[in-house]
N, C-alpha and C positions, 0 to 999 in steps of 0.2 A: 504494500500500500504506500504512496505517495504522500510525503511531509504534511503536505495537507490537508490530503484525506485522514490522515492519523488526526493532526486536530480536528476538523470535525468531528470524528467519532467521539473524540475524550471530550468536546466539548457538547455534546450533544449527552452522552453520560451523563456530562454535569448536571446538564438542566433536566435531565430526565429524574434525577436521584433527589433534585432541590423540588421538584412537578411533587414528586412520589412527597416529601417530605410535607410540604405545602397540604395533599389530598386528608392525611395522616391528622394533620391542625385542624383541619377543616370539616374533615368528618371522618369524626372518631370510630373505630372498628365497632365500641359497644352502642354506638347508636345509629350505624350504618349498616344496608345489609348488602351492599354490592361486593364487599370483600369475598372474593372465593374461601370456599371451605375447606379444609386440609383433606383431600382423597386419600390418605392412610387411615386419620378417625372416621372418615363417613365408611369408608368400607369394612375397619376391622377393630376399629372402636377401643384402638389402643393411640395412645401420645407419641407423636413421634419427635424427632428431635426438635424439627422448628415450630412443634406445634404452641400459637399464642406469642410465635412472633412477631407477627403487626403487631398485636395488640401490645408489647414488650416497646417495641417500636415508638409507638403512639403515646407512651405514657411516659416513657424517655423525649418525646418531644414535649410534651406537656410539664415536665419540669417533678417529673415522681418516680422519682428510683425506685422505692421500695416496691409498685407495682407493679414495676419491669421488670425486678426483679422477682416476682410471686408471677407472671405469666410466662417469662423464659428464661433465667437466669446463664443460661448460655450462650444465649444471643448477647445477650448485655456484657457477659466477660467475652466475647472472641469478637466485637463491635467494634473496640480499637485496634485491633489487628485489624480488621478488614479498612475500617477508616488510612490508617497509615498505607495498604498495600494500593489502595485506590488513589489518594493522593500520590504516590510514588509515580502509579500507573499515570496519572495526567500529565506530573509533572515531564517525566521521558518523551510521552507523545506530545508535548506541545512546544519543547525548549532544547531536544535532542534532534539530529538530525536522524540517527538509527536508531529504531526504538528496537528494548531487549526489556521484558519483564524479567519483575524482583524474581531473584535465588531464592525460594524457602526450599532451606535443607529438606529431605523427605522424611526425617525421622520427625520434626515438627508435623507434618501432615498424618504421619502412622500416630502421634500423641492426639492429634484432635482428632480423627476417625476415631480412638478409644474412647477420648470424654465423651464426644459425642454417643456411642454407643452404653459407656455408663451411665451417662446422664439417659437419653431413652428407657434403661431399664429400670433406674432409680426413681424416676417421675410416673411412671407406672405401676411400680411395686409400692410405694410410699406416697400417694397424692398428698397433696395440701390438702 
C-alpha cells in the first residue's frame, strides 16, 4: 500500500474508533438495543471472554471504573495495551515512510490467550 493510502487507513481508524467512542456516550448499551448480542451467550449460554465488553467500554467512557470493571474486567486490564499498540500502529502509518507493525514477543500472546481462557472459565464458574 502506498504512503498515503496507509494514512488514510490509520486515519480513517481514527475517526472510526473516536465514531464508535462518540455512539458508546450517546447511547449507552443498557438503554440501547441496537448493540449486537454476543453469539456465544445467545447460542450456548455461557460468558465468553469479551462478553459485556461494550458495556465495560461504555462505563469507562462514562467516567466509572468500578463498573467496567464488574462487566469485563479484562477488557479494562489489556485496554492499555491495545491503546499503546494502536497508537504505535498510527503513528508508523502516518510519519514512516515503511510501515512495519509492533514486535509483541509470542510468548506475550500464549500469556493473554491463557488469561483470556482463565478469565472465561473463572467468570462462569464464579459469576458476580
Amino acid at each position: 500500500m502506498s504512503y498515503a493510502g496507509r494514512r488514510w487507513v490509520a486515519n480513517g481508524a481514527a475517526f472510526g474508533g473516536l465514531a464508535a467512542a462518540f455512539l458508546l456516550l450517546r447511547f449507552p448499551p443498557e438503554k440501547s438495543a441496537f448493540y449486537p448480542r454476543c453469539p456465544v451467550f445467545s447460542l450456548f449460554h455461557v460468558l465468553c471472554p469479551g462478553c459485556g465488553g461494550t458495556r465495560a467500554l461504555a462505563a469507562l467512557l462514562h467516567g466509572d471504573l468500578a463498573g467496567a470493571l464488574h462487566w469485563n474486567a479484562l477488557i479494562v486490564l489489556l485496554l492499555p495495551f491495545a491503546c499503546w499498540f494502536f497508537s504505535v500502529c498510527y503513528w508508523r502509518a502516518n510519519f514512516r515512510k515503511e510501515f512495519s507493525w509492533p514486535a509483541i514477543p509470542g510468548s506475550w500472546i500464549v500469556v493473554c490467550q491463557a488469561l483470556a481462557l482463565i478469565f472465561a472459565v473463572a467468570r462462569n464458574l464464579y459469576p458476580i
